[in-house]
C-alpha positions as CSV (number, residue, x, y, z in Angstrom):
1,X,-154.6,91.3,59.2
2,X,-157.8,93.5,58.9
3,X,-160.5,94.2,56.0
4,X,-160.3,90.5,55.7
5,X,-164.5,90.0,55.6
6,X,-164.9,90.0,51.6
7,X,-162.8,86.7,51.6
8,X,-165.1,84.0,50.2
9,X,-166.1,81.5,52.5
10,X,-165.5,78.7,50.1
11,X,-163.9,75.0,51.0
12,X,-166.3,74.8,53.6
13,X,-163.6,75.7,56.3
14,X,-165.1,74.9,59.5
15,X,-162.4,74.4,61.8
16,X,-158.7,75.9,62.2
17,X,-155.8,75.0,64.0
18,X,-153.1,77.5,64.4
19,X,-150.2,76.7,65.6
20,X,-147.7,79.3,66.8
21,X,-145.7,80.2,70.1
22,X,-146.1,83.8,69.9
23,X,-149.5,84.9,71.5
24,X,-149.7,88.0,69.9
25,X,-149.3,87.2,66.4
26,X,-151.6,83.6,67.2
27,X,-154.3,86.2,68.8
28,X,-154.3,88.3,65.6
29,X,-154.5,85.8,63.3
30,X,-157.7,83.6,65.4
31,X,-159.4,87.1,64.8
32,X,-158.5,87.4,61.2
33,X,-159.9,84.4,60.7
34,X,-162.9,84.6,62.1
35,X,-163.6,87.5,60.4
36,X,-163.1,85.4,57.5
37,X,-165.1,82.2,58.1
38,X,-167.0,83.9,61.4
39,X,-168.3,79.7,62.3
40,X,-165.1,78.4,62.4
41,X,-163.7,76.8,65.5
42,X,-160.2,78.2,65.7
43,X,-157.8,76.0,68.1
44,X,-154.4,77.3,69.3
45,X,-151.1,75.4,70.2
46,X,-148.0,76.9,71.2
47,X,-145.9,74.2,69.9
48,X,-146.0,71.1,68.4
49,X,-146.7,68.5,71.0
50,X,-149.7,70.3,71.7
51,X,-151.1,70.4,68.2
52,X,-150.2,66.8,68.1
53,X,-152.4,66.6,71.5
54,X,-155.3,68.4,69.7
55,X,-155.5,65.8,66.9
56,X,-155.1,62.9,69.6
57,X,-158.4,63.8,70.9
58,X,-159.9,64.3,67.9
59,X,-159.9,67.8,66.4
60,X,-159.6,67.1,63.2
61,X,-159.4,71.0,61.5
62,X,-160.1,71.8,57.8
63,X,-157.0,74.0,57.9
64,X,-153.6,74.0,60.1
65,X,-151.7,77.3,60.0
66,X,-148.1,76.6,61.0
67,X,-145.0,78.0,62.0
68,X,-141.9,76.6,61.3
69,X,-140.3,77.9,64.6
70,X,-141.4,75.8,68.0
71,X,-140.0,75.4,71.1
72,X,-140.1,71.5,70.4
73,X,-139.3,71.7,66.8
74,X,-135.9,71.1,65.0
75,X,-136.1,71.5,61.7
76,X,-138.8,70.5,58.9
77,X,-139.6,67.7,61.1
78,X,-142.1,68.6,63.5
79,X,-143.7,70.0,59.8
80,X,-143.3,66.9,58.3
81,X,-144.9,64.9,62.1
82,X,-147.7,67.0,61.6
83,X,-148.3,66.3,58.1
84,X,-148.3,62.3,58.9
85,X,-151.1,63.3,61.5
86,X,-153.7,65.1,59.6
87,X,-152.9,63.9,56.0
88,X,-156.0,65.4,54.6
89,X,-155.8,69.0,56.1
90,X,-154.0,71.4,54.4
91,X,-151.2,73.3,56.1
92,X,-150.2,76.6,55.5
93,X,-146.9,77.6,56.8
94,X,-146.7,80.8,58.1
95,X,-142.9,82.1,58.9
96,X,-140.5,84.4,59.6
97,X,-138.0,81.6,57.8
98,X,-138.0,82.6,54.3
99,X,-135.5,80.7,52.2
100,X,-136.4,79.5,49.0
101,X,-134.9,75.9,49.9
102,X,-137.0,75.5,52.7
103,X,-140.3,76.5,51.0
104,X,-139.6,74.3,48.0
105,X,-138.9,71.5,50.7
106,X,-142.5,72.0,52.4
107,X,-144.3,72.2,49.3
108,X,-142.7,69.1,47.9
109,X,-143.6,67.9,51.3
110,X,-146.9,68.5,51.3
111,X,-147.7,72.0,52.4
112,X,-150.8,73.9,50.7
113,X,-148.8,77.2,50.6
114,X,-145.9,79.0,52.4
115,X,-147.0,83.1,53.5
116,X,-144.1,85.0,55.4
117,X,-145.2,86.6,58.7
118,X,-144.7,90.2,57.6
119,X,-147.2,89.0,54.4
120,X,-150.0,92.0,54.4
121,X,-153.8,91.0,55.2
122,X,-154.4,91.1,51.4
123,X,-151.7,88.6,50.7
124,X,-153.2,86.0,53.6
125,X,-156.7,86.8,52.1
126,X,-155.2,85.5,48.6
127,X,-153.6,82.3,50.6
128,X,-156.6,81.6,52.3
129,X,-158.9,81.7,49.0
130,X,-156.8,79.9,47.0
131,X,-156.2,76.8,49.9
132,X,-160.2,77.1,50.9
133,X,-161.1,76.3,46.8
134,X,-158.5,73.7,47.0
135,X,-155.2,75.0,45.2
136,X,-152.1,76.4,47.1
137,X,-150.4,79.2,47.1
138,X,-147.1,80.3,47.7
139,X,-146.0,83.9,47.9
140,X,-144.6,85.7,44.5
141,X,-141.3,86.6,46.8
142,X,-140.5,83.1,46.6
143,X,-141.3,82.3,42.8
144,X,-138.4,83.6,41.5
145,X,-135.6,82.5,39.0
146,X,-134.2,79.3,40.2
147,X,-130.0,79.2,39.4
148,X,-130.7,76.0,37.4
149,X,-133.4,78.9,34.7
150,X,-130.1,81.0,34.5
151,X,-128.2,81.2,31.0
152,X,-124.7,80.4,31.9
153,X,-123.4,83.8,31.3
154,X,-125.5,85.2,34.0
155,X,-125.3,82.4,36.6
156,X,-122.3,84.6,39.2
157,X,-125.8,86.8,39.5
158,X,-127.3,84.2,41.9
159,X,-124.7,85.0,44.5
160,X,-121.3,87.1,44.5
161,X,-119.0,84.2,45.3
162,X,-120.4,82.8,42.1
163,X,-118.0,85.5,40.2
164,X,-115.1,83.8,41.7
165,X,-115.4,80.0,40.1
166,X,-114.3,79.2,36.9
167,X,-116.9,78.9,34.4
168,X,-116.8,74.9,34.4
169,X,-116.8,75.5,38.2
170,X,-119.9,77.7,38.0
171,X,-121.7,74.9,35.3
172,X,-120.8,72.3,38.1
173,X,-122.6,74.2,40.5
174,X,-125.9,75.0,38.4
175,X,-126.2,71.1,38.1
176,X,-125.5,70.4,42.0
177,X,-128.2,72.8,42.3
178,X,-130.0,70.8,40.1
179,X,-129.7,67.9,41.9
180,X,-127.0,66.2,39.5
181,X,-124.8,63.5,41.2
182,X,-121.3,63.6,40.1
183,X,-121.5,60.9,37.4
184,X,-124.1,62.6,35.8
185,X,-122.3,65.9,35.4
186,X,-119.7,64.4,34.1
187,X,-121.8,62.8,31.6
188,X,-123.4,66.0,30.4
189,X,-120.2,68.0,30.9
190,X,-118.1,64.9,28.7
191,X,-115.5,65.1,32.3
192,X,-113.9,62.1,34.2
193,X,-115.7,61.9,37.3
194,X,-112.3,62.2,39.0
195,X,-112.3,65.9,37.3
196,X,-115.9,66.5,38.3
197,X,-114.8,65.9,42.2
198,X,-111.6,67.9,42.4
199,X,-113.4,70.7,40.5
200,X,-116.3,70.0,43.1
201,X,-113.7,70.4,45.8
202,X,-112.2,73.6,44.6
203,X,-115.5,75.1,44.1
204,X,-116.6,74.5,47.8
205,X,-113.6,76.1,49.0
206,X,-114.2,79.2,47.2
207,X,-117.6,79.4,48.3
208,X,-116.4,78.8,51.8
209,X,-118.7,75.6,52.4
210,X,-118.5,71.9,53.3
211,X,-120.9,70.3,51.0
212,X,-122.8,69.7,48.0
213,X,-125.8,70.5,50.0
214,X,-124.3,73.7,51.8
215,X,-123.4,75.1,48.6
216,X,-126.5,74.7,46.9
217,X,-128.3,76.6,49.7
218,X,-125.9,78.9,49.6
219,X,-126.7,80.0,46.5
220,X,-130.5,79.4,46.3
221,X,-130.8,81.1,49.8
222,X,-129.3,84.3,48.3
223,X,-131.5,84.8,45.1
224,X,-133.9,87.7,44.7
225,X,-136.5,85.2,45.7
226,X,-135.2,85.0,48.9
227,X,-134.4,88.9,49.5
228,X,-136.7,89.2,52.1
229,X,-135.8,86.7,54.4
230,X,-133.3,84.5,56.4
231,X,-130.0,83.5,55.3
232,X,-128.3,80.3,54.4
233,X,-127.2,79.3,58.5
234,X,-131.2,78.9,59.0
235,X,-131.7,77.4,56.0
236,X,-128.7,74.6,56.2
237,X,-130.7,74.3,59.8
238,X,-134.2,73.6,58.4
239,X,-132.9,71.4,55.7
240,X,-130.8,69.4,57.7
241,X,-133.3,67.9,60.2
């Protein structure tokens, strides 16, 4: 996280909370930053009750950086606790948790951008001059072809076990991944519902899963978007709290 000094200082970013449990990485990043915006009071919490302490008495930063992994996190929860205490702020998540579920999840949440922890100094200074002018930013990694953009005949490409479902089987599972609830797949398919579960049944089996929900990340979680990170155990973790 060096050569970080040409970064524009815009979005008047005066203050800085960063919130991580590994000293090192924290200690490199407060420098980084105030390379980057050298007046900047940078605050450090080690989890998330004492970020939550730092707002209580009244630090009130222009930016949180945040990592997903606490000791006193479960899930996207102590993300989304933080959010509902400094609504204004944005957040950038910073994490060694890299599915594509879990990143969609925080930015529908709220989050100004998602950077994975082995992102080079360039890619922070992108983040961090795209959230000081007031967009967000999310790393390209994670921008890729989502299994509902896939053409039918090139859906099993998402993940191996795709290859073994049927191709109604594999159409079912673009629209779970969709979001579709059974009766609407069997609208747009022209199926009984009755057909669209025990196909919905099968389908989990062969991919090995439980759910609607295990499945989808499953198979989101494996895309090229996702290459560089975690797989779907953390992400069925995340999701699920």
């Amino acid at each position: 996280m060096k050569d970080m000094t040409d970064t524009p200082s815009q979005g008047a970013i005066r203050s800085v909370a960063i919130v991580d449990d590994h000293p090192l990485y924290s200690d490199a990043l407060a420098a980084a930053l105030q390379l980057t915006f050298p007046e900047a009071r940078v605050e450090k919490a080690q989890t998330l009750g004492a970020a939550l302490e730092l707002v209580d008495s009244g630090f009130a930063p222009d930016l949180v950086m945040f990592d997903l992994k606490l000791p006193d996190v479960c899930g996207i929860s102590g993300f989304k606790r933080l959010r509902a205490a400094l609504p204004d702020a944005p957040i950038l998540v910073i994490s060694s948790l890299t599915s594509a579920q879990v990143v969609e999840a925080l930015m529908e949440d709220g989050a100004a951008g998602f950077l994975p922890k082995d992102a080079s100094s360039q890619v922070l200074r992108q983040a961090l001059r795209d959230i000081a002018g007031g967009g967000k930013y999310v790393h390209s990694g994670y921008r890729g072809t989502s299994i509902t953009e896939l053409p039918d005949d090139r859906i099993e490409e998402a993940h191996p076990k795709l290859a073994e479902l049927t191709p109604q089987q594999q159409k079912i599972m673009k629209l779970i991944c969709a979001g579709k609830p059974n009766k609407q797949i069997a609208y747009e398919l022209s199926l009984a519902e009755a057909t669209v579960k025990a196909h919905i049944t099968a389908l989990l089996r062969r991919l090995g899963v439980q759910n609607r929900t295990q499945a989808a990340v499953l198979v989101e979680s494996a895309q090229p978007a996702t290459a560089m990170g975690t797989g779907e155990a953390d992400a069925q973790a995340f999701l699920s709290h």
